[in-house]
N, C-alpha and C positions, 0 to 999 in steps of 0.2 A: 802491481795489479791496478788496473784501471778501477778509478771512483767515481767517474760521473754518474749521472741519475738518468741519464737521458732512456727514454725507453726502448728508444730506435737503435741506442748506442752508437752513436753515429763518432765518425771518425773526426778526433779533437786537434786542430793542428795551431798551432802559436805564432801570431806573430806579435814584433815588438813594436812597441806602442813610440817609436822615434824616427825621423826621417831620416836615417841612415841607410833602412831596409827598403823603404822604397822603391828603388829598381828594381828588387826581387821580388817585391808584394805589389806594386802598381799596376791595379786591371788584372788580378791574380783570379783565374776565374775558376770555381769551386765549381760548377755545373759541369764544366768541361771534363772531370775526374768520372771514374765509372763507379765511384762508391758515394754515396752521402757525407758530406763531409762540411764542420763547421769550422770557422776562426775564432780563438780568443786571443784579442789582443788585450794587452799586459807591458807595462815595465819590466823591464830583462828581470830584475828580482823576484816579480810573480811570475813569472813564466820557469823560471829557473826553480823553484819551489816545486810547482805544479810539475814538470818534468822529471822531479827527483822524487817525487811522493807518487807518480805514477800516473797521476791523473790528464797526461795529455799524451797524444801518441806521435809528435813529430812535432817538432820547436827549435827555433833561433835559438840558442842559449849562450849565457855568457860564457867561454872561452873557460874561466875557473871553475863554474860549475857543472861543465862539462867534465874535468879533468877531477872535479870530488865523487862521479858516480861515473867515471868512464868505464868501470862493469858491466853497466848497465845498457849503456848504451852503443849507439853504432855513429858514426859520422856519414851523409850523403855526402858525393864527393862534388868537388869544384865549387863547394857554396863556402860564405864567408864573410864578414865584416872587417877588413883590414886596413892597413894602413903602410906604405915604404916610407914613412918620412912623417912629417904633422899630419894629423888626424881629424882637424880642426873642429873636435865637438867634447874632446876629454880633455880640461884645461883646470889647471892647479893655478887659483887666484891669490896674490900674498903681498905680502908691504915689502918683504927684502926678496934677491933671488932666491931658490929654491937650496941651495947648496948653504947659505947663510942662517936658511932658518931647520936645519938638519936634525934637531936639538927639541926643536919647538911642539905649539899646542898645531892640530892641523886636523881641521871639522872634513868628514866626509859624508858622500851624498850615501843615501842608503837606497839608494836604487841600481846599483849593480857591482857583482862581487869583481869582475875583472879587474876595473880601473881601478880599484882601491888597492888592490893585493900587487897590481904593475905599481902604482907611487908607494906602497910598503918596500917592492922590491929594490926602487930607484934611489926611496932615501936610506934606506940601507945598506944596500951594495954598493951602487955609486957614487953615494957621498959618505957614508961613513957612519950613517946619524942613525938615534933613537927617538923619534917624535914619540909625543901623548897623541893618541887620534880618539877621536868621540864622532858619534855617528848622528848625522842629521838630514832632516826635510832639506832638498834642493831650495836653500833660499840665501840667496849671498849676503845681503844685508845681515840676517841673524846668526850666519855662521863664521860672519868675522868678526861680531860684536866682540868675542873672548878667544880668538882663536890667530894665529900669526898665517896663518892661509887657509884656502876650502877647494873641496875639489868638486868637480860637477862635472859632469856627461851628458850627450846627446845634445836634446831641443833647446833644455833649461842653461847650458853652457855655451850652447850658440849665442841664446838672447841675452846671457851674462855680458860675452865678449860683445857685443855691440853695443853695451852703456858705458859713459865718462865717469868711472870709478875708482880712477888712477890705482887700480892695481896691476903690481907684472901677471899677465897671462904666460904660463908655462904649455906647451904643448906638449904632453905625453909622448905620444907618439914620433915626435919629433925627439925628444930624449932619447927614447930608445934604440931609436935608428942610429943618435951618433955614438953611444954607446956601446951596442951589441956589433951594428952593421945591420941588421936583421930587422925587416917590418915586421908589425905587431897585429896579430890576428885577437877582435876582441870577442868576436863573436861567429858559431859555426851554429853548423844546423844538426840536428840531433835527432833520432828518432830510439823508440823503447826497441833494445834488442828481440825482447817476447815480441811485440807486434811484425816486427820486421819477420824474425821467423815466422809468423802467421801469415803475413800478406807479400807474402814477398813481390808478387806480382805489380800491387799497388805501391809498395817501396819504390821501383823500378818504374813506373808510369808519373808519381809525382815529382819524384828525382827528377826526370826529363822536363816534365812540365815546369817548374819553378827553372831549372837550369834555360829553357824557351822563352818565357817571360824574363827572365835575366839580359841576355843578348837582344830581346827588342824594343826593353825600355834602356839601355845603354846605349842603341843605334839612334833613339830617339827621343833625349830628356827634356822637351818641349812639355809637355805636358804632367810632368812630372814639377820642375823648375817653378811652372804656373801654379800649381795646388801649395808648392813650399809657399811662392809669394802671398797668397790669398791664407795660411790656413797660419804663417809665422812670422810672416815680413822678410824686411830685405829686397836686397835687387834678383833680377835675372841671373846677373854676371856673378853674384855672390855665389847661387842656388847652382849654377852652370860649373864653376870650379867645385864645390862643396863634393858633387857626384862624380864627378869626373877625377878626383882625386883619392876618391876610394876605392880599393881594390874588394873586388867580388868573388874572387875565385878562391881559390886554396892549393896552390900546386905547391911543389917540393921545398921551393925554400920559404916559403910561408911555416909549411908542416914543420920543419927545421928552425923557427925562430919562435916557434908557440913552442916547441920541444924543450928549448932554452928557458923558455916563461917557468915553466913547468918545474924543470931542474931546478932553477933558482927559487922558485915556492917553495920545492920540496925541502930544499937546504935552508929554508929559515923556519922551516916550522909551521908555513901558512896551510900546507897540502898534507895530510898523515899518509900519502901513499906515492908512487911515482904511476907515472900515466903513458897507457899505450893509447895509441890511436887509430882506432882500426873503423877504416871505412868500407862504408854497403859496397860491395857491386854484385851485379847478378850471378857469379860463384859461392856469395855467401850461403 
């Protein structure tokens, strides 16, 4: 059940507070929708919250916490935060490689449940290992005071990887491709099944619209590139690869390696349930 106050009740939609989403939220125009409709942007763990208690009615969510209330909800099709190969924004920082410290203490960001529950997966299944993990504020300096690695996501892992801190950066994403074979979806767009059955029409008009803002800030990351330079630092060329190496869509073998994600959470205990994934389209 929705909780906002708003007295208009106006329609609550999410976006994440990271420049990954970008192409899909750049110049995202709310006016152009035929219902009143606000943004709250959020870190994927407040958004994720917010979408699972009810309170927002169409949200990016993290990929696990999609699959802890996939009941609930519906997936819009073709949207997506993904990755074939490195991901170059979820990076496991550590003194020894990642397979050497398997055993170890290893600080995590508490800003989103994906990345944490993918390196649960990897240094468990992959390497074999039982880390201690404790959960922390995105700040590398204090998370490696006691800890034999940290992990971070998004803006704050970008602007890790670009300081002389002689630690091995791990890319995630890049783990997992050579492991499974399979890119790793962190994040989908999610909307409340009750609203969807209420507005179906507007499901089907925003669906397209965020999918149209998709393909023309992809046709043209000038401007996009620019606000990363001015709002995070870095080059052009950095910001130019950064976008261009992220996958935005969700087609079948996407659906197929988040499905694996899922299985493998399920089998250690991280997920109490297995997860279907069922997306809007106008039949629902």
């Amino acid at each position: 059940m929705k909780v906002n106050n708003l007295e208009n009740d106006e329609i609550l939609i999410g976006k994440i507070k990271y420049a990954n989403v970008w192409p899909i939220f750049h110049d995202f125009k709310l006016t152009n929708l035929s219902e009143k409709a606000s943004l709250v942007t959020e870190v994927p763990s407040l958004l994720n919250r917010r979408m699972l208690e009810g309170s927002l009615d169409i949200s990016p969510v993290s990929s696990f916490a999609f699959g802890y209330g996939y009941d609930r909800f519906l997936l819009l099709p073709d949207l997506s935060v993904s990755s074939d190969g490195p991901v170059n924004s979820i990076f496991l920082f550590s003194r020894k490689p990642p397979e050497e410290i398997r055993n170890g203490v290893i600080a995590l960001t508490n800003t989103s449940a994906t990345s944490v529950n993918l390196l649960k997966i990897i240094m468990e299944k992959a390497y074999g290992g039982h880390p201690t993990y404790w959960d922390s504020e995105p700040d590398l300096d204090a998370m490696m005071e006691k800890s034999d690695a940290a992990l971070l996501i998004g803006d704050h892992a970008i602007t890790a990887s670009w300081r002389d801190h002689g630690y091995i950066v791990t890319d995630l994403g890049e783990i997992w491709k050579e492991w499974t074979g399979y890119g790793m979806t962190f994040a989908v767009w999610a909307v409340q099944r009750s609203f969807a059955e209420t507005k179906p029409s507007f499901i089907s008009e925003v669906s397209a619209a965020f999918e149209q803002n998709k393909q023309r800030n992809m046709n043209n990351l000038s401007p996009i590139v620019e606000h990363a330079c001015t709002m995070i630092g870095g080059t052009p060329e950095y910001w130019r690869h950064y976008f261009n190496n992220l996958c935005y869509d969700f087609n079948e073998k996407r659906q197929a390696g988040l499905a694996l994600y899922f299985s493998y959470a399920y089998e250690l205990g991280l997920i109490q349930n297995e997860v279907r994934m069922n997306i809007w389209n106008d039949n629902i």
